[in-house]
C-alpha positions as CSV (number, residue, x, y, z in Angstrom):
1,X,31.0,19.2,82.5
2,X,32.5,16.2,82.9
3,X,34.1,13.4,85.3
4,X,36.4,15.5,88.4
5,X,39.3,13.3,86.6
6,X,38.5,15.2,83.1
7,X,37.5,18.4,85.0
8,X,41.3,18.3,86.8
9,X,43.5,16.4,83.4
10,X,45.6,19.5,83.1
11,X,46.1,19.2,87.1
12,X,46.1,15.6,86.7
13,X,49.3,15.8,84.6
14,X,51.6,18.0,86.5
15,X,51.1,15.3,89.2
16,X,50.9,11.8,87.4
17,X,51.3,9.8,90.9
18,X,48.8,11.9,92.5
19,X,45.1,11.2,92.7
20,X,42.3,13.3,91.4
21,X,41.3,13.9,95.4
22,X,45.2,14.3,95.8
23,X,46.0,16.8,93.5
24,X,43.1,18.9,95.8
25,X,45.2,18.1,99.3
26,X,48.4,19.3,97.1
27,X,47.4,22.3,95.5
28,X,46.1,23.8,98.7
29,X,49.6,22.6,100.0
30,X,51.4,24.6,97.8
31,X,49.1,27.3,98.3
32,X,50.3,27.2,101.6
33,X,54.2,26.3,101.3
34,X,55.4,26.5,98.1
35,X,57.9,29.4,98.5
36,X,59.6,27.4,101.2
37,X,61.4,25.0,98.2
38,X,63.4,26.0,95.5
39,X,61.3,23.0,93.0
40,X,59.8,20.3,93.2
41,X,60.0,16.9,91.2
42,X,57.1,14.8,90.5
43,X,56.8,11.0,90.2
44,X,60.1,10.5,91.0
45,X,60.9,6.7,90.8
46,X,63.7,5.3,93.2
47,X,65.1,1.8,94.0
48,X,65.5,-1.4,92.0
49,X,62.8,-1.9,89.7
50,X,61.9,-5.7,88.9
51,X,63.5,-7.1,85.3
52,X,61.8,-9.6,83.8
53,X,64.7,-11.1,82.3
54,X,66.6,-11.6,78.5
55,X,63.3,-13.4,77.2
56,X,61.4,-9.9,76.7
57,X,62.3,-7.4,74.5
58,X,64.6,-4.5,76.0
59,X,61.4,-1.6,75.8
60,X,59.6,-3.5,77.8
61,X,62.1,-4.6,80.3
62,X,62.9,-1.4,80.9
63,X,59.0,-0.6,81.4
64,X,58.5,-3.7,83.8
65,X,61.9,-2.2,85.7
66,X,60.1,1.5,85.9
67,X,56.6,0.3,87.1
68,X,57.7,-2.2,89.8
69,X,59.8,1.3,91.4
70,X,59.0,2.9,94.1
71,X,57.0,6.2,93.1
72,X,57.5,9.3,95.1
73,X,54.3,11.7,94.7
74,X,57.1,14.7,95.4
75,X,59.8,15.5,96.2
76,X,61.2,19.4,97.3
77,X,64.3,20.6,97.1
78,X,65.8,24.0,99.1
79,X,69.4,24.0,97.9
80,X,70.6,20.5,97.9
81,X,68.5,19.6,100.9
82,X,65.3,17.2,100.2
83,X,61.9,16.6,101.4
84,X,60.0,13.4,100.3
85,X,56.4,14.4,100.3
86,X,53.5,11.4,100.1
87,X,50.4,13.0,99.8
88,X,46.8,11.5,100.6
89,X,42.7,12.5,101.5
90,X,42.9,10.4,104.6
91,X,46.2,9.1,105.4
92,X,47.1,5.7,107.4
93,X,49.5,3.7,108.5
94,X,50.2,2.2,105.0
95,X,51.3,6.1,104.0
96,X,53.9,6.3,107.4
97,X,55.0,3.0,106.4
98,X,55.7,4.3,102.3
99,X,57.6,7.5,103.6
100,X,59.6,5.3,106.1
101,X,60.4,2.7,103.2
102,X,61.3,5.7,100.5
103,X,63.4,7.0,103.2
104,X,65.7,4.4,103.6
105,X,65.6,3.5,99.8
106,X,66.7,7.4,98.9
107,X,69.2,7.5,102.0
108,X,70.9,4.1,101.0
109,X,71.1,5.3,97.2
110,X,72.7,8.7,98.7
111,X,70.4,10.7,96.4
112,X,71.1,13.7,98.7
113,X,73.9,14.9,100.9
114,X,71.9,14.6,103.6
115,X,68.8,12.6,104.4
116,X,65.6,13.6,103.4
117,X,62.5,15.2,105.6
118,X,59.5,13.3,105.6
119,X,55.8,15.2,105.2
120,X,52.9,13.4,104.9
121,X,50.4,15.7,103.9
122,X,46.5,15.3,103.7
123,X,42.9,16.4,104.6
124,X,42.4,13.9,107.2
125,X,44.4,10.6,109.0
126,X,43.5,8.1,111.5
127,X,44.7,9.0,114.9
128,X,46.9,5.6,115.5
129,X,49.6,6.6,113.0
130,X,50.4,9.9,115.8
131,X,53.3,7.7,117.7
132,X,55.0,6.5,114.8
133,X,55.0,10.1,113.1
134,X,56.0,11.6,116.7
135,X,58.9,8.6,117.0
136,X,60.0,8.8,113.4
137,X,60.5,12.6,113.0
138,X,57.7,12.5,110.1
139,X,55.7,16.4,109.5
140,X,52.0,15.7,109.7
141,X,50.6,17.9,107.3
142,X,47.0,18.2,107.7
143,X,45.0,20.9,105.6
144,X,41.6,21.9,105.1
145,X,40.8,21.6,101.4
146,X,37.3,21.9,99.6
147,X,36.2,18.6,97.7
148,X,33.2,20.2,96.5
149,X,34.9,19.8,92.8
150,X,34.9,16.3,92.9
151,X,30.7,16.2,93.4
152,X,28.7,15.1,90.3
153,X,27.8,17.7,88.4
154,X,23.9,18.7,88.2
155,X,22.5,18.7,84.8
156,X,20.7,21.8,84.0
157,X,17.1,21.9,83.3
């Protein structure tokens, strides 16, 4: 049967910043919400990546510059308006802190007309990040979503 990474690949790559265990928490989210967007982008990569200078040959600087961006798990779009989705199990502080920082990365770089919404979406989050989600104007997204793929599979007998 396979590992819940090879069991999900196809999954896996329609979302290549997501986690196996994320891919669950978004697919239940679109489930839920998808007719609310016109699309949806994936892996979007924003702000200055890091060049490693002259001395390196120009494929890999520009592959040094793309990994060291900021990666945005999704992003939807309803007309020209955006939401910047980060998308976790069991979300923390770290995750308020990433949609905060891709905020003011995307609203700087004036990649909308507008500024973005914020949604964190997830299974399950630690109660101290409510203040700063309630302060910052960030959705809280939290689902219900069956993990029971990711469980070892049994060998038959």
């Amino acid at each position: 049967m396979g590992t819940p990474a090879q069991r999900l690949e196809s999954e896996r790559t329609k979302y290549p910043a997501m986690n196996v265990d994320e891919v669950l928490v978004w697919r239940e989210f679109l489930r839920l919400h998808q007719t609310e967007f016109d699309r949806f982008d994936y892996n979007t990569r924003i702000g200055s990546g890091t060049d490693p200078g002259p001395e390196f040959s120009e494929n890999i600087r520009k592959m040094a510059v793309a990994l060291s961006q900021l990666r945005l798990d999704a992003v939807g779009f309803l007309g020209e308006a955006a939401t910047i989705f980060e998308v976790k199990r069991n979300a923390g502080p770290q995750n308020v802190g990433q949609l905060l920082t891709y905020n003011a990365v995307w609203t700087r770089a004036k990649m909308s007309p507008v500024p973005p919404s914020l949604v964190l979406v997830c299974a399950d989050f630690t109660p101290n990040i409510l203040p700063v989600i309630a302060d910052t104007g960030i959705r809280l997204e939290k689902l219900s979503v069956d993990f029971s793929v990711l469980a070892p599979q049994r060998l038959s007998r």
